[in-house]
C-alpha positions, 0 to 999 in steps of 0.5 A, a space after each residue: 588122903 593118899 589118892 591112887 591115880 589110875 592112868 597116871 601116864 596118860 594125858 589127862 592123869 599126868 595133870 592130876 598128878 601135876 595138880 595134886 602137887 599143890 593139895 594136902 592129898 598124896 598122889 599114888 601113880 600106877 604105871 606100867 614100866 620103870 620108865 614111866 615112873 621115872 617120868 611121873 615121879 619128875 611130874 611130882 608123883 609122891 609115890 610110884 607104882 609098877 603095874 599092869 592095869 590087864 594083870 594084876 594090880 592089888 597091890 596098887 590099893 595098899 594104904 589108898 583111900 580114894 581112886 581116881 580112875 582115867 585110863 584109857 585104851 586110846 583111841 589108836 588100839 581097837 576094841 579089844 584093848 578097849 574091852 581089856 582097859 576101859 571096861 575089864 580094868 575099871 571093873 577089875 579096879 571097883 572090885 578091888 576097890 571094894 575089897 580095900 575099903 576105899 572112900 571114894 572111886 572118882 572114874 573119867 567116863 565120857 558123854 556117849 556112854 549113856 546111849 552106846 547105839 547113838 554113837 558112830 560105828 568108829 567109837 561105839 566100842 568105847 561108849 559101850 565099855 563106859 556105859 557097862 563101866 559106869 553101871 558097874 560102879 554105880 551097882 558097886 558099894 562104893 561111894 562113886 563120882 563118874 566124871 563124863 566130859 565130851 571130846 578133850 581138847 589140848 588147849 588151855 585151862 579155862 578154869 570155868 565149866 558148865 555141870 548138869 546131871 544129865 545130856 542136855 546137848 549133842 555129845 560133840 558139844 560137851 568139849 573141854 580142855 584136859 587140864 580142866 577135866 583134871 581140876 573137876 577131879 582132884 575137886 571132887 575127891 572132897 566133895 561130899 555133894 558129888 557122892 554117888 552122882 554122875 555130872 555131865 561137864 564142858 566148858 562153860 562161864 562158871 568157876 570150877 569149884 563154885 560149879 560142882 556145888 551141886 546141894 
């Protein structure tokens, strides 16, 4: 399956990319420059594309079956870009998607997204793009898997994660290393148990796999 990847130049979507190396999926980058895809197709990108998530990005979809969606503004812009990239761009993507006839639209939301008014004044722009985001996907046709991890660490993979389908915890204690929110998403473009569901994930005692055998 040829899998679009969304942010692949980002933390979390350069270890997808490093990850679909070692499945029978084809990896599809959307980058913004030349540059960057020179850097993912060293990571072992299969194919490149040029594209700016704020303009025009079709042309991306052509001979994709499924999205994996993990751009991100960063937490370094302000509310603008956030508006432009994490709610605007995903939106954009889903409808796109739709268009394309794609299987499967696996987005990287966040645990703060349920209840943006919780969330402190620094990062309620950003809760409130992904609770719009995620509304927006789950009102789409799309088959959809929305992906909310608490705060990414850049530790090691454990490869064990705890999985619920609502926020049983503070969104600070939901933590969990990047390269395992990857694992959770290359898992879950095969798994038919994670259509049309949003899961909660953090670090945990149970093996990635065996955890999001949800049925």
């Amino acid at each position: 399956m040829n899998i679009l990847v969304i942010g692949a130049n980002g933390q979390v979507g350069k270890q997808v990319i490093q990850q679909l190396k070692n499945t029978e999926h084809t990896s599809v980058a959307l980058v913004r420059n030349e540059k960057q895809a020179f850097d993912l197709k060293d990571l072992g990108a299969d194919k490149v594309v040029i594209g700016d998530l704020e303009g025009d990005i079709s042309h991306a979809f052509s001979d994709v079956e499924a999205v994996i969606f993990t751009a991100g503004s960063g937490g370094k812009t302000g509310a603008d870009k956030t508006i432009l990239v994490d709610l605007w761009g995903s939106m954009k993507a889903v409808d796109i998607a739709e268009k394309s006839g794609i299987k499967h639209f696996i987005q990287v939301s966040a645990t703060n997204s349920p209840d943006p008014d919780a969330e402190v004044k620094e990062f309620r722009p950003y809760a409130v793009a992904k609770h719009i985001s995620d509304r927006y996907i789950r009102q789409s046709s799309l088959n959809y898997t929305i992906i909310q991890p608490g705060p990414l660490l850049n530790e090691e993979a454990t490869g064990k994660i705890k999985v619920s389908l609502s926020l049983e915890e503070h969104p600070n204690n939901y933590q969990i290393p990047r390269n395992d929110v990857a694992s959770v998403l290359i898992q879950a473009i095969d798994n038919e148990g994670l259509k049309n569901k949003s899961i909660f994930i953090k670090s945990g005692d149970t093996d990635i796999k065996e955890a999001l055998k949800l049925n």
